[in-house]
C-alpha positions in Angstrom: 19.7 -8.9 15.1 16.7 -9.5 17.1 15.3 -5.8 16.5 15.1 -6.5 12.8 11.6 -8.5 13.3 11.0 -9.1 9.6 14.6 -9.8 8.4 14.7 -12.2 11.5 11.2 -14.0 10.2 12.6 -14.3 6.9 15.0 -16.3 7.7 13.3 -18.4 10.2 11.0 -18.9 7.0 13.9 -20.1 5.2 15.1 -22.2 8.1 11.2 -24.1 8.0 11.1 -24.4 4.3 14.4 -25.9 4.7 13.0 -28.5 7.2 9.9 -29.0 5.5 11.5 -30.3 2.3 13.8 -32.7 4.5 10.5 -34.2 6.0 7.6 -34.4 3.5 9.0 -36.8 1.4 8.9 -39.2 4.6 5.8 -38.6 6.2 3.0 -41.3 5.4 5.3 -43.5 3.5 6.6 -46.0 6.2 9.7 -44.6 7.2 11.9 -46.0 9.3 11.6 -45.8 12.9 14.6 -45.8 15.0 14.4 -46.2 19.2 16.4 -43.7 21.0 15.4 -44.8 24.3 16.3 -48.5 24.9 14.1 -48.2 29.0 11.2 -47.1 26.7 10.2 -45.6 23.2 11.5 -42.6 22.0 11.2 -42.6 17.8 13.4 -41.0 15.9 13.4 -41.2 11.8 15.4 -40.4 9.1 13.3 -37.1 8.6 14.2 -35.9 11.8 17.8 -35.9 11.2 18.0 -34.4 8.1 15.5 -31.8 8.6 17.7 -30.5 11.5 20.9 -31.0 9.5 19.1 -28.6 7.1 18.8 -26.0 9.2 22.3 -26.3 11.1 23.9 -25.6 7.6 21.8 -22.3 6.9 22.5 -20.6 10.2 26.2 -22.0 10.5 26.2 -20.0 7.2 24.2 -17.3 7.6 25.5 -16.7 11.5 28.8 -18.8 12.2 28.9 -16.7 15.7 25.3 -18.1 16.8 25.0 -21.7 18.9 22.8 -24.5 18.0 21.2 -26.6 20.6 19.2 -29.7 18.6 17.1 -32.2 20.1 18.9 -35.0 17.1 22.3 -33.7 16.6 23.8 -32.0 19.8 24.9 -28.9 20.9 27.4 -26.3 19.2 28.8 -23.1 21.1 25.5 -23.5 23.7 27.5 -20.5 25.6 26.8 -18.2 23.1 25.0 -14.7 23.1 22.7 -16.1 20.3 21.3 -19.9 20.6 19.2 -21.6 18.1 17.2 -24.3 19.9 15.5 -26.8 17.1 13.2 -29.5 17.2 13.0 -30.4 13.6 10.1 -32.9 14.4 8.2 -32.4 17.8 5.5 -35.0 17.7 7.4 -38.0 16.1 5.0 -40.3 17.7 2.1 -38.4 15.5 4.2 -38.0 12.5 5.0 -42.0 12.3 1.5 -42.9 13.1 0.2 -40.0 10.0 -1.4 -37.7 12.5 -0.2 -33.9 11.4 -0.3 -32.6 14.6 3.4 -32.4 14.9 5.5 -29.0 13.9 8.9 -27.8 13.7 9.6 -25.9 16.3 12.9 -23.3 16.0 13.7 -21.4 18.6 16.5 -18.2 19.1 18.0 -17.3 22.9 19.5 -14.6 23.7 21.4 -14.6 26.4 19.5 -17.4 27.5 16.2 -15.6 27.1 14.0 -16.8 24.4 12.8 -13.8 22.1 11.7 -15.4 19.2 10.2 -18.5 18.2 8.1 -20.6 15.2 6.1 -23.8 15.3 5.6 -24.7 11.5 3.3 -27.5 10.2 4.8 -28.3 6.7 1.4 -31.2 6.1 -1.3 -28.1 6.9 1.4 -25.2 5.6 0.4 -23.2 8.9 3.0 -21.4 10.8 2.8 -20.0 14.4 5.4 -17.4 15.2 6.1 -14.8 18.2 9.1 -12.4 19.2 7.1 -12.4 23.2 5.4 -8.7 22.7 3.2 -10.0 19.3 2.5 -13.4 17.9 1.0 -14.3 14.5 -0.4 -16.9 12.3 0.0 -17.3 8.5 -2.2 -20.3 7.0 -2.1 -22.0 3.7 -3.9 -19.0 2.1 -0.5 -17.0 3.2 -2.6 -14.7 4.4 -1.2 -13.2 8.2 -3.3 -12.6 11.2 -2.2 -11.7 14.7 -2.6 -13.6 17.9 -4.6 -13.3 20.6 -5.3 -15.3 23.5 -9.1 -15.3 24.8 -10.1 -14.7 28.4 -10.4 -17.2 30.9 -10.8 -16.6 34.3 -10.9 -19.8 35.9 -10.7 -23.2 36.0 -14.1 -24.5 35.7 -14.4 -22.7 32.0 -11.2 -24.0 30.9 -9.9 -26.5 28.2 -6.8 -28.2 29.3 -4.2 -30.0 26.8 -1.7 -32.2 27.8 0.5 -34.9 25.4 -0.5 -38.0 27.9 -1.4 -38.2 31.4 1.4 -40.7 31.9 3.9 -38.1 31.7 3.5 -37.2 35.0 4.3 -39.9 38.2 4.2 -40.1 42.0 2.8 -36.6 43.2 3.2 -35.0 40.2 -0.1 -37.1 38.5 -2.0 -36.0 42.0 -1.4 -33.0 40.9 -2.4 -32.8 37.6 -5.4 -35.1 38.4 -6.7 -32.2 40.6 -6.5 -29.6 37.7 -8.1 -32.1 35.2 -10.6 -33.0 37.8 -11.4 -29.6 37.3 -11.4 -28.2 34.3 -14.1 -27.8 32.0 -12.8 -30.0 28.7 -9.5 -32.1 28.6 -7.7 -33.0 25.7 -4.8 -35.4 25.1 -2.1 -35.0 22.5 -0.9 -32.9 19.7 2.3 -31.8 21.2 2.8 -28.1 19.9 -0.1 -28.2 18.0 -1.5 -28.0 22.1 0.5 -24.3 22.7 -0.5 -23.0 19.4 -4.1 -23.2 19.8 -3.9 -21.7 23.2 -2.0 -18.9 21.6 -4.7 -18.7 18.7 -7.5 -18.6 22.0 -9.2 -21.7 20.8 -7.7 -23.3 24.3 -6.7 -22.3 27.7 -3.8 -24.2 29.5 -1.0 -26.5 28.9 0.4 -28.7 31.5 3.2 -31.2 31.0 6.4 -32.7 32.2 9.4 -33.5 31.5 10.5 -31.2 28.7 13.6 -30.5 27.2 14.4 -26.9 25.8 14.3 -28.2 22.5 10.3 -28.8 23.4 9.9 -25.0 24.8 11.8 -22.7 23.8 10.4 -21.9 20.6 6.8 -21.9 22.0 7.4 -19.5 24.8 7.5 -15.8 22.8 4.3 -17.2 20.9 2.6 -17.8 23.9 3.6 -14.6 25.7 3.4 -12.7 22.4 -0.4 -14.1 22.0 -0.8 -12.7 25.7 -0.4 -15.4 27.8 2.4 -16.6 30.2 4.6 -20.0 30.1 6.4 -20.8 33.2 7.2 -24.0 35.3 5.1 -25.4 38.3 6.8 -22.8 40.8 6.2 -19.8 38.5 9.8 -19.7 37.3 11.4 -19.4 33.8 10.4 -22.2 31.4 13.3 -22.4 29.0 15.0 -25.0 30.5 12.3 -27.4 29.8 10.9 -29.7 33.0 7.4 -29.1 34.4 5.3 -26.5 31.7 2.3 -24.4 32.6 1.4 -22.7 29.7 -1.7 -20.1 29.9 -3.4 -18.0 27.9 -5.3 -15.9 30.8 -2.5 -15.1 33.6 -5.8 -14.9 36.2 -6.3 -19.1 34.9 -2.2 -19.1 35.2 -2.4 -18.5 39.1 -5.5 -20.8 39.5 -3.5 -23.8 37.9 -0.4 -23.2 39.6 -2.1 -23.0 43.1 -3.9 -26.3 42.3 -0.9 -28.1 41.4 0.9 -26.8 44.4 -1.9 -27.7 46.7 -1.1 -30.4 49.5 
């Protein structure tokens, strides 16, 4: 299924326009907020659950084979060849405080590889998608334009995203301190939003920590299909979520991995 690019987009399409109308009718108008996390604050709302709902019921239709990993509702067949990996809402803190800098994210695995992935903004009716070798953007004029990250050789000329600063602890926020230190522009926030723009070249690296695949997967063959690289602190596979680089220059990539790694 994954060499059939545009019968595989359509019906990612479908799964976002599924999501989408499970969450605009809850974003700016007070929903609920639920704490997942009862050593912290983890939201969840009523939009998160049934836009992911929404989805599980097109692909158990439309692929009863496929597994479902979901950051609200669990895990189904995990150990199978294909894997959807959804986060119906990444950026719930934005979404419940009206900021639309949070996106859908839907992700597919194969064989534990990620070859295809979408972050959809339902507010700004932008979508991000990439199958690792291309990436592309459509915006509300549905018009479609490829992806391209820009050059950026070092650290000194980059702008750096990360959600918080407080993700990281102990050694870990040494280490990011010395790439913030020194880097050119930091920003904080905007979950996906953060990967997107570094795939659309209007930014250069991604760090964070902490991730689960839900927050990954789909963001990996956008990146890498935009031309950059996404790996974890050591340089290894990111799909299982924990410490993210994401680049969109692989000569920046080694500079930020050799900074967090230094003693």
């Amino acid at each position: 299924m994954t060499s059939d690019l545009s019968g595989l987009l359509a019906f990612v399409d479908e799964l976002a326009d599924a999501a989408a109308d499970s969450i605009m009718p809850h974003f700016r108008a007070a929903a609920a907020v639920e704490n997942k996390d009862a050593a912290g604050f983890d939201p969840v709302t009523v939009a998160d659950r049934a836009a992911e709902a929404a989805m599980r019921r097109l692909i158990a239709a439309t692929y009863p084979d496929h597994g479902i990993v979901g950051e609200e509702l669990g895990n189904e067949r995990a150990d199978a060849d294909h894997v959807w990996v959804l986060d119906p809402i990444d950026g719930t803190r934005a979404f419940i405080t009206g900021l639309p800098v949070w996106g859908t994210l839907i992700g597919l695995l194969h064989h534990g590889v990620p070859v295809f992935g979408m972050m959809a903004q339902a507010f700004t009716r932008e979508r991000f998608w990439g199958d690792g070798k291309q990436a592309w953007y459509r915006g509300p004029d549905r018009r479609t334009a490829a992806l391209s990250t820009r050059a950026c050789a070092g650290l000194a000329d980059a702008a750096l995203f990360t959600t918080t600063p407080a993700l990281f602890k102990g050694a870990d926020r040494a280490a990011y301190d010395r790439v913030e230190a020194a880097v050119r522009l930091p920003r904080y926030g905007v979950d996906c939003y953060a990967y997107c723009m570094v795939a659309a070249g209007h930014a250069d690296v991604v760090i964070e920590a902490g991730l689960k695949p839900y927050d990954i997967v789909a963001l990996i063959p956008i990146i890498a299909g935009a031309g950059g690289q996404v790996t974890d602190w050591q340089g290894a596979p990111a799909a299982a979520g924990g410490r993210i680089v994401a680049s969109g220059d692989r000569r920046l990539h080694v500079a930020v991995l050799e900074t967090l790694g230094a003693a």
